[in-house]
N, C-alpha and C positions, 0 to 999 in steps of 0.2 A: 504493500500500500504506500503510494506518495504521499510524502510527508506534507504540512502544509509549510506553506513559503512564508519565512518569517520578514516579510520585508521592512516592516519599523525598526527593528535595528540595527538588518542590512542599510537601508536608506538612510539614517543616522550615520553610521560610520562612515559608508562611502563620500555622503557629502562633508563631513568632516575632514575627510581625507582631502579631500579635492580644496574644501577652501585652506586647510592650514598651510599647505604645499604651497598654494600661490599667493596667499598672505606672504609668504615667506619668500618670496621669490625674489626682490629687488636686493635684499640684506646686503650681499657682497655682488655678485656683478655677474656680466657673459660668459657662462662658460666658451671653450675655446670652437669646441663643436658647434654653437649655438652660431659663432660668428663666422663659421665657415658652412651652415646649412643658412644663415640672411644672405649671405656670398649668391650661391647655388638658389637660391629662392627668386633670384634676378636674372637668372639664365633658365628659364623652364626647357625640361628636356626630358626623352623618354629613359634615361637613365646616366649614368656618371660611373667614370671609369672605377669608382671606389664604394657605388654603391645606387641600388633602385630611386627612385624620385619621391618615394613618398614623402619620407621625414622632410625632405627639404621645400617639397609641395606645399605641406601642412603649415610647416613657419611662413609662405608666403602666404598662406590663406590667413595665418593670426595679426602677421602685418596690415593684411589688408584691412580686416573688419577689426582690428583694435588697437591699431598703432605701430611705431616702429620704437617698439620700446622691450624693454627684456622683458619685464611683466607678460606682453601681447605673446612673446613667445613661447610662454608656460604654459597657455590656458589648456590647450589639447592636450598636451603630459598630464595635468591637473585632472582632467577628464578622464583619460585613459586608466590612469590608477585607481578611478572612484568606479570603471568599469571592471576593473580586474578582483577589485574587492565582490563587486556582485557576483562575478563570476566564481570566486573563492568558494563563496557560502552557495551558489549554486550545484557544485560540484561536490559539495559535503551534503547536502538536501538529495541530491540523487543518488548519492549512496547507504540514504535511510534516515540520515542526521534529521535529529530533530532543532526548535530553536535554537538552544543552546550551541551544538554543534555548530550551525550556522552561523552565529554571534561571532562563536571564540575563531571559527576561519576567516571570517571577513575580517575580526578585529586583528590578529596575528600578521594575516599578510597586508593590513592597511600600514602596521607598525612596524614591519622589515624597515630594515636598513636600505634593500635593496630599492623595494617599494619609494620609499623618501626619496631616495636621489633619482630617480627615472620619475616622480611627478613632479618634482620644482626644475625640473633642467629639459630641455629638447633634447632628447638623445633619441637613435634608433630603436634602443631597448626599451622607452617610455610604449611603442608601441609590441614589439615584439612582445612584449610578456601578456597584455592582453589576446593577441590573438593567438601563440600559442595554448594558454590556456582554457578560450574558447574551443579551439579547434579537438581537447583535449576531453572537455567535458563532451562537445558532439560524438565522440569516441565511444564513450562512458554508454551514453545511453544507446547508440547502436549496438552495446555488446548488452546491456543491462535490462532495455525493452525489445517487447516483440517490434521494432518498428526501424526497422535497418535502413530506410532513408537516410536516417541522420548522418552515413557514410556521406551522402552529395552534401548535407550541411558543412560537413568535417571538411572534406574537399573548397566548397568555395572560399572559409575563411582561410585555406592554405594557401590557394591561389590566389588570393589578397596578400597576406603575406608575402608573398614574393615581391610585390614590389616596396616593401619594409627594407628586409634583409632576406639574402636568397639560402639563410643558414635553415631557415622552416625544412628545406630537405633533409636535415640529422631528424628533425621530429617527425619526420616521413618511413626513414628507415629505422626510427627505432620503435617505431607501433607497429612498423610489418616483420622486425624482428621480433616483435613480443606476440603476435599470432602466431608465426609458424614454430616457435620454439615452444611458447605455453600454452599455444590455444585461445581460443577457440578458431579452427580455420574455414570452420563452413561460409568465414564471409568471402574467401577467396572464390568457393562454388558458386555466390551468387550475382544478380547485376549488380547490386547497390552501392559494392566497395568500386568497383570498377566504374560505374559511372560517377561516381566520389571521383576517382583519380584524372577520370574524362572532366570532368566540373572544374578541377585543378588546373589542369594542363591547358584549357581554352583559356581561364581566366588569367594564367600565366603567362598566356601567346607573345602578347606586344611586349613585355619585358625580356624575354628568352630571344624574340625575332632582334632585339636592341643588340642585348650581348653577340647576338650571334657576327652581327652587320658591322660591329667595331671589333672584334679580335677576340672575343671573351675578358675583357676586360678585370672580370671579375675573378678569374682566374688568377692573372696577373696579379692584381691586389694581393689575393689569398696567398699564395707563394710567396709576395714579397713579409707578409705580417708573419707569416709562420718562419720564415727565415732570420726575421729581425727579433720577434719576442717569442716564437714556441719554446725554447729550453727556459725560457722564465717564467710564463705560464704553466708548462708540464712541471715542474716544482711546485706554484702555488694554486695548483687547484683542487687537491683535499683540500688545504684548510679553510681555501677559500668557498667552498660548498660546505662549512660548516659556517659561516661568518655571514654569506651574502644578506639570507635575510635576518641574522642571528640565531648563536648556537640552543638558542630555547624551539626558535620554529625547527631548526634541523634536527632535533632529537623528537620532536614532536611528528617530522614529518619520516625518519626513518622508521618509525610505529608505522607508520600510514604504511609506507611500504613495504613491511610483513603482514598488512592485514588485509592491502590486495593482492599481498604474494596468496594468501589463505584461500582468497577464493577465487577458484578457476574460472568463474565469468568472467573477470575484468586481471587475471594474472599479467598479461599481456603488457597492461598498462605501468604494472611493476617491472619488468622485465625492460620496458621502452625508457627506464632511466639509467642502468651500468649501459645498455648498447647506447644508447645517446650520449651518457660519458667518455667507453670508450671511443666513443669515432672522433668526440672532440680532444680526448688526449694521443691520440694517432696523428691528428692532423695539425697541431699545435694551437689549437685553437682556442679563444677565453672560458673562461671558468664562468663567466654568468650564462654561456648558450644551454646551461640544463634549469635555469631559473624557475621555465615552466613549469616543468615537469616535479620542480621542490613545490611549484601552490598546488600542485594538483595532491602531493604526497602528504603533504600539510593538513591538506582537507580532508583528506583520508582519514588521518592521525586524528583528528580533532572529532569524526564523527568516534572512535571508537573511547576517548578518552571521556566524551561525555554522556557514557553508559557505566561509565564507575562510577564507585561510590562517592558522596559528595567532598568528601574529605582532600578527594586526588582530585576533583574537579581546582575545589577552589586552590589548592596548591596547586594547580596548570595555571593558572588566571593570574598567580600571584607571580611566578617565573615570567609568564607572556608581560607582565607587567614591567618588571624590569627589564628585560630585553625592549620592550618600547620605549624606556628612556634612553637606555646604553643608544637608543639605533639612534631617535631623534638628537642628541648631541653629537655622534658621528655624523648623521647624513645629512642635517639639516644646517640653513646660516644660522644658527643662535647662538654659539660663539662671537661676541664681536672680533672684527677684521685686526682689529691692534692688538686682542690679545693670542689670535689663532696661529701663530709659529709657538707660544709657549707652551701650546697642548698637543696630541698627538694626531688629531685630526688631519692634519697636510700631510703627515707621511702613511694612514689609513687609507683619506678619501682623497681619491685624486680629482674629483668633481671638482670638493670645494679648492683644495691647493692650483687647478686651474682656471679656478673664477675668480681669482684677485690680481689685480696690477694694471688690466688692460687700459684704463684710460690715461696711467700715470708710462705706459710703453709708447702708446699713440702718441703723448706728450714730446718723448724725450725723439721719439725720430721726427716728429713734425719743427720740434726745436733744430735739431742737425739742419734739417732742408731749409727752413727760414734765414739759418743765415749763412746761407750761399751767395755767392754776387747775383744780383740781378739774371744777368745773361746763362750765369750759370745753372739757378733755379727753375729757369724757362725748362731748358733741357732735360734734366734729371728722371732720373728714374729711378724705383725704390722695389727690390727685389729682398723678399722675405725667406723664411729658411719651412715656413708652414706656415698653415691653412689660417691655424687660430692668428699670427703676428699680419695674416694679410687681410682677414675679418676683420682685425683690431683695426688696422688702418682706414678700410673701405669705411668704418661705422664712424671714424672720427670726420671724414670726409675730404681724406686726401686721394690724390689721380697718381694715373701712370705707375699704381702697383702691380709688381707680377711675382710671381712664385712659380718654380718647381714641382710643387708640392701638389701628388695625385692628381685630381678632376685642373687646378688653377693651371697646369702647366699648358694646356690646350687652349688658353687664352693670353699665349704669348706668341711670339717673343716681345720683348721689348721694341720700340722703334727703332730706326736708325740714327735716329738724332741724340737718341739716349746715351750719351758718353761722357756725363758725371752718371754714376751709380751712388745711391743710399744701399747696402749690406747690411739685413742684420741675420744673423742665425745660419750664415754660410759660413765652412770652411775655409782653410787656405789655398787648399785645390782652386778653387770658385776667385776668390781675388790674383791669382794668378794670372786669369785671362784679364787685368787691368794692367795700362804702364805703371800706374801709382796708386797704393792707398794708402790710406792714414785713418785712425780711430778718431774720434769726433766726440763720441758718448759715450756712455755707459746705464744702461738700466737700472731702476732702482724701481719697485713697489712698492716702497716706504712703511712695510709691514713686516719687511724680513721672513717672506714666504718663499721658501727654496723651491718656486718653479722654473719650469725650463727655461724663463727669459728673465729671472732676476739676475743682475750683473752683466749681462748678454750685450758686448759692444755693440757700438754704431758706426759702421766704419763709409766714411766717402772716394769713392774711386773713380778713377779720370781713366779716360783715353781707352775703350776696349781693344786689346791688340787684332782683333779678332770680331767680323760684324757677329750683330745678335742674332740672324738667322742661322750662323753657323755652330755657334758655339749653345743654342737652346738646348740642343736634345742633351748637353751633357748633365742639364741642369735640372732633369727631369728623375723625381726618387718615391717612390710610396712607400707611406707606414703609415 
């Protein structure tokens, strides 16, 4: 018998979630991604060498209808996590959860850590974790009810997914790794799953026909990330699957998954998390891509804890409770900016360690370029080392920026005329192709936050030996 939908304190939480995230949104500043998907939000396109067009769609649609301010770019992450909460306690409801269960799921994953920082920031994963675990719950009940359409449900929010991030395929093979190994596979005998995977692959088309028509771009990327950080991610991603949404929901959710390992309807779904782990530690890939697949395990955990006795209930309530402060001081700005180098947050969260300095970076290279001669500020050009120092610049509202860096490098080279260079975040490989340069600045954030661009010279460089159509493609790097 279906349980009834508790949605008064579903609806409570989720909206709570939604508005505390974007209350909290302006505190310290752009993340770096933020200012390289308003970048991308300006160039609309059917995809990007580093990644599908949604995420960057979305920020253009918040700019639109709410402004061009960091706030306007939260409000859909804000959204998204007040969806994924629904989705939480949907997914502990269909596995017989009563209120309670449903409460303590939505409340749990509202107050991850992980949860926090994918609602107050534009990231890809602000959506990725909603529609994996949509896709996760239509799973559920094609194996849970008599009613196997839900396969074409599963399917189209996969094929949505695809133009998120094209990782939704780990969560493809690791549900049909968890059929043929745990069962049950009579969905392979029928239409449902297959026209599920037909539903997928139409609504995938124009994304897949993109990659196909530019080189697999996406490829590219992947090989280039797994070559630069897999041996540092394949280190931290145990502990980081006990940390993501805090070690209370991960002991909560490894319950979950002995108690869908128990029952052979849905084992599958138990099984689609070491195969989704493994394929992301084969391929070097981050420790957040099994994110989903921990709320779906969570809600598991949570229908089963809240059929004991009351005693373990409210001692789960009271662990979930701290684990939502530990998370909200890690993932959230409530630290002020002056005192967050003295705590440990910047070297935890790299969200917030890369949402602080940007307008005092834009500053210090806008100063360099100001005082150049006349003649020679006409000409210049200001070439960045990444995405986020060229976002930073584009939003302060200075010209003639270009970068190397993944998707920006197809919108160079430079002119010809450009023969003062602004440098910042390039090697000396890179000023080599100048007769002369000289340092000029020096970054400061004024907060003593050890990001990648505190301290980070500003150097000006003359005379390219070499025009800028020849020497672009060397200047061209992903990560």
């Amino acid at each position: 018998m279906e349980r009834p939908w508790a949605w008064r304190p579903v609806t409570v939480i989720a909206v709570l979630t939604a508005g505390a995230t974007l209350a909290l949104s302006p505190w310290y500043g752009y993340h770096r991604d933020e200012l390289y998907f308003r970048v991308l939000a300006g160039r609309p396109a059917w995809g990007y060498v580093d990644q599908p067009p949604l995420t960057p769609m979305l920020g253009k649609a918040a700019l639109w209808l709410f402004g061009d301010t960091v706030t306007a770019l939260r409000v859909f992450p804000a959204l998204a996590m007040a969806v994924l909460v629904v989705l939480a306690a949907l997914f502990a409801r269909e596995l017989g959860g009563d209120g309670r269960a449903q409460a303590m799921a939505a409340a749990g994953v509202a107050t991850g850590a992980y949860t926090l920082i994918a609602g107050h920031t534009l990231l890809t994963v602000s959506f990725d974790l909603p529609f994996w675990t949509a896709a996760i719950l239509f799973a559920l009940r094609a194996l849970l009810r008599d009613q196997p359409r839900w396969w074409v449900a599963a399917g189209a929010v996969i094929g949505l997914a695809t133009y998120n991030k094209h990782l939704v395929v780990l969560l493809v093979l690791g549900l049909a790794a968890g059929l043929l190994i745990a069962g049950p596979r009579r969905p392979f005998a029928g239409p449902w799953l297959w026209a599920g995977a037909l539903v997928a692959a139409v609504a995938a088309a124009p994304n897949l026909l993109y990659q196909a028509t530019h080189g697999w771009p996406q490829l590219t990327m992947a090989s280039a990330l797994s070559a630069d950080e897999g041996a540092e991610l394949r280190v931290l991603f145990v502990p980081m699957q006990l940390t993501l949404f805090g070690p209370v929901v991960s002991v909560i959710a490894a319950y979950g998954f002995a108690r869908l390992w128990r029952d052979r309807r849905v084992r599958a779904l138990a099984v689609a998390y070491p195969v989704t782990a493994a394929l992301t530690l084969v391929s070097g890939g981050r420790f957040d891509y099994t994110a989903g697949l921990i709320v779906a395990l969570f809600a598991a955990g949570c229908v089963g804890l809240s059929r004991a006795r009351a005693g373990r209930v409210r001692l789960a309530w009271a662990f979930l409770a701290v684990n939502a402060l530990v998370s909200v001081v890690l993932a959230l700005p409530v630290v002020p900016v002056g005192e967050l180098a003295r705590t440990p947050v910047p070297a935890i969260n790299e969200v917030a360690r890369e949402s602080v300095g940007w307008p005092r970076f834009a500053a210090a290279v806008g100063g360099v370029l100001r005082a150049l001669p006349p003649d020679e500020r006409a000409r210049a050009v200001i070439v960045t080392g990444n995405y986020g120092e060229y976002g930073a610049l584009d939003r302060a509202g200075l010209t003639r920026v270009y970068s190397g860096h993944n998707q920006l490098w197809e919108y160079g080279p430079p002119p010809a005329d450009g023969t003062v260079a602004i440098l910042v975040n390039v090697g000396p490989r890179a000023r080599e192709l100048f007769a002369a340069c000289e340092e000029k600045a020096r970054v400061d954030n004024g907060v003593d936050i050890g990001n990648e661009e505190q301290g980070m010279p500003v150097w000006v460089c003359r005379d390219p030996v070499r025009p800028w159509s020849a020497t672009w493609p060397m200047w061209r790097h992903f990560s």
